[in-house]
C-alpha positions as CSV (number, residue, x, y, z in Angstrom):
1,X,-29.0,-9.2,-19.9
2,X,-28.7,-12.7,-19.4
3,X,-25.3,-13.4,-21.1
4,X,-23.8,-10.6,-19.2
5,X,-21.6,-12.8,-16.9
6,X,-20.2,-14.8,-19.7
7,X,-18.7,-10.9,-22.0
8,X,-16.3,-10.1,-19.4
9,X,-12.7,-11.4,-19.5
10,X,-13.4,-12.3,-15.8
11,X,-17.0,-13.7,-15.9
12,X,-18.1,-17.1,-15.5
13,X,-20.8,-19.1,-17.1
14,X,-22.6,-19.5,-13.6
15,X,-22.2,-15.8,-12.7
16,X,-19.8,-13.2,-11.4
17,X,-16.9,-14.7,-9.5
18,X,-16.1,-14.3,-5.7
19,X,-14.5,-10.8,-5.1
20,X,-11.2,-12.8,-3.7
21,X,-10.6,-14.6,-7.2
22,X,-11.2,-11.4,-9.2
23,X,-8.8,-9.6,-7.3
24,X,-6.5,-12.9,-8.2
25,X,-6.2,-13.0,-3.9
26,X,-7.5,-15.1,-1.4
27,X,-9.8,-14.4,1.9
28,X,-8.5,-10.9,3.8
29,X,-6.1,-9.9,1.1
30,X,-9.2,-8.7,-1.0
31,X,-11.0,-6.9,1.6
32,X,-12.8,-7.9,4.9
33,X,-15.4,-10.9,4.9
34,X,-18.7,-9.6,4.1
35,X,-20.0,-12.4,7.1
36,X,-19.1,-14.2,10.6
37,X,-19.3,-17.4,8.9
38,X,-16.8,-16.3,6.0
39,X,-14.6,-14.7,8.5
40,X,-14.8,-18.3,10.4
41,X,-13.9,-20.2,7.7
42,X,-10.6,-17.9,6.2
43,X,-9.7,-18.6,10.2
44,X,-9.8,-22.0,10.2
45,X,-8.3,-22.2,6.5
46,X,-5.9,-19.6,7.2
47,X,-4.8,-20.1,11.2
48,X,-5.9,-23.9,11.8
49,X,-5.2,-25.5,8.9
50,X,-2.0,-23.6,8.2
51,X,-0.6,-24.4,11.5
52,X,-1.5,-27.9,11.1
53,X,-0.3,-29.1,8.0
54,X,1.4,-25.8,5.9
55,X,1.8,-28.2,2.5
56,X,-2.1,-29.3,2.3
57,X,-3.1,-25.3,3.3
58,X,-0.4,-24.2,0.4
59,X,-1.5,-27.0,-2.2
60,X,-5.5,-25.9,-1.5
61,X,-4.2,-22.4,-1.8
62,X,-2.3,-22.3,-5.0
63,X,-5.3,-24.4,-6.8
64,X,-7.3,-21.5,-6.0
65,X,-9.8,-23.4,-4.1
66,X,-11.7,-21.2,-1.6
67,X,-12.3,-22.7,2.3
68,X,-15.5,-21.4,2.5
69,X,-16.7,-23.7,-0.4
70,X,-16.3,-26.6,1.6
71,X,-16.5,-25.0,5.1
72,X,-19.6,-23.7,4.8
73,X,-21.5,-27.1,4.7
74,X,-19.9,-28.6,7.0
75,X,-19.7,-25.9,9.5
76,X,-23.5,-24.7,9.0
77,X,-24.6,-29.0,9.3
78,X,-22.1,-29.7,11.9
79,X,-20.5,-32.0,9.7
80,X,-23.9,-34.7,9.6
81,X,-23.5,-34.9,5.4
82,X,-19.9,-35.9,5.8
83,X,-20.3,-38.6,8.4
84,X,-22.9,-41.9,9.0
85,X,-25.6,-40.6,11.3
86,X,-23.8,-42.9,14.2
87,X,-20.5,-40.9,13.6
88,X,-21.8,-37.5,13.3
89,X,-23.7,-37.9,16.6
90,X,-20.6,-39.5,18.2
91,X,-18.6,-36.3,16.7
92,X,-21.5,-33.8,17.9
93,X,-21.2,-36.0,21.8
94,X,-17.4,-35.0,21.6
95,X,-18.4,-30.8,20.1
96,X,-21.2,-30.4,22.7
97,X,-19.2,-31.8,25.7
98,X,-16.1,-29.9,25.1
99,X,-18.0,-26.4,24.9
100,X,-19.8,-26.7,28.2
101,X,-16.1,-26.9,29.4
102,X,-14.3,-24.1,28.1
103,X,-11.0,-23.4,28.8
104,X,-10.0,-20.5,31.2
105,X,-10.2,-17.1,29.1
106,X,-6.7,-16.2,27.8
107,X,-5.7,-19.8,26.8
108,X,-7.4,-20.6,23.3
109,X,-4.5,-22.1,21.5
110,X,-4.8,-20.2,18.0
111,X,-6.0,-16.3,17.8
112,X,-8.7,-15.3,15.7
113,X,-6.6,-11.8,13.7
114,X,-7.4,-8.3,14.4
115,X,-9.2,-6.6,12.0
116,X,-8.8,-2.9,11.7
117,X,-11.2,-0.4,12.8
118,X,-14.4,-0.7,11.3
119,X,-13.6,-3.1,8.2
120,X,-15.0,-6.4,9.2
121,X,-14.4,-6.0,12.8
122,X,-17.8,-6.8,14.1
123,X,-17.3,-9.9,11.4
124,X,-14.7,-11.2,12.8
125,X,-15.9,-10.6,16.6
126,X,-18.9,-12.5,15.6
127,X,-16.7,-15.2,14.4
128,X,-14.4,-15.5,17.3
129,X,-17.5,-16.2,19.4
130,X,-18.9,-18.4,17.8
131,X,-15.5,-20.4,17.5
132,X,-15.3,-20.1,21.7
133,X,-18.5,-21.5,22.0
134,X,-18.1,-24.6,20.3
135,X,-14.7,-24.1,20.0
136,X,-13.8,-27.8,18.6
137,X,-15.2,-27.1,15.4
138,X,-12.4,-25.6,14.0
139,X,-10.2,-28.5,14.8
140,X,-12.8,-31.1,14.2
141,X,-12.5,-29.3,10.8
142,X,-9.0,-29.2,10.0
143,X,-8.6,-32.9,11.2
144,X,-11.3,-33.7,8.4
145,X,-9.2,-31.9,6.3
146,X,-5.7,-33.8,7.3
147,X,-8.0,-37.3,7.0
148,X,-8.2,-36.8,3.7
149,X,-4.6,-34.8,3.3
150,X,-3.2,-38.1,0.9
151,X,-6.0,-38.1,-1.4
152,X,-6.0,-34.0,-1.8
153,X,-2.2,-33.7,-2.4
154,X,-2.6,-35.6,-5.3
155,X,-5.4,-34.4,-6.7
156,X,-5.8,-31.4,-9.6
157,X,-8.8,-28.5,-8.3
158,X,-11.9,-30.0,-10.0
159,X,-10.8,-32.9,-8.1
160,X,-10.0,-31.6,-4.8
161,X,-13.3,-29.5,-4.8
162,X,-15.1,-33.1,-6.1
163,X,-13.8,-34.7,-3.1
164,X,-14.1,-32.0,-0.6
165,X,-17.9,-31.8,-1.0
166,X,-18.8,-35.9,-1.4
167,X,-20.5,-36.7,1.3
168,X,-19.0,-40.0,3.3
């Protein structure tokens, strides 16, 4: 039935909600991402971003807002509805030219986490190589995120999410 989502105490009007805000968690503490790209994204939420700036990863986190919101897009169109066409193919000179130099195996600065046997594990495989082949994304990412680190902190989550997905 079509009002189905809306009778539970946990529906929304626009449908079920994602498994991690049900379970009133966030990313890998409600299970293994169900994709590479979802994997990718709780990394660079959860390793980059937290390394880089732990009050803008904890103010995103407690207004619920989930990376892979914002992370798909920008990670699936290489950023190109965030910037001017000049600046997103300055950005993309920068990502291509840094993966055809990688850096010796062993030396990646942040590890992607392991996942146990057999829940998400080929997920999260899938993610790590696709972060060491163009393995600038992630930062080129959490720099966006830090660009607009004033504006966020300050912002409530209808707000933050408003401004998160506005192009340029």
């Amino acid at each position: 039935a079509r009002g189905g989502a809306r009778g539970g105490a946990r529906g929304s009007v626009i449908g079920e909600l994602p498994r991690a805000r049900v379970a009133g968690g966030l990313g890998r503490d409600s299970g293994p991402p169900s994709s590479a790209i979802l994997a990718r994204c709780l990394f660079i939420f959860d390793t980059v971003v937290r390394a880089a700036d732990p009050a803008l990863h904890g103010h995103l986190q407690s207004l619920e807002i989930e990376p892979q919101v914002f992370l798909l897009r920008w990670l699936r169109l290489l950023f190109c509805r965030e910037f001017s066409l000049d600046d997103t193919l300055l950005l993309w000179d920068g990502l291509f030219a840094d993966a055809s130099h990688p850096p010796p195996l062993g030396e990646a600065a942040l590890k992607y986490p392991s996942a146990p046997r057999g829940s998400g594990e080929a997920e999260w495989r899938e993610a790590a190589e696709a972060s060491a082949a163009l393995p600038l994304v992630d930062y080129a990412a959490a720099a966006f995120l830090r660009l607009m680190r004033g504006e966020l902190l300050g912002l409530d989550q209808t707000d933050c999410l408003r401004r998160l997905l506005s192009a340029r």
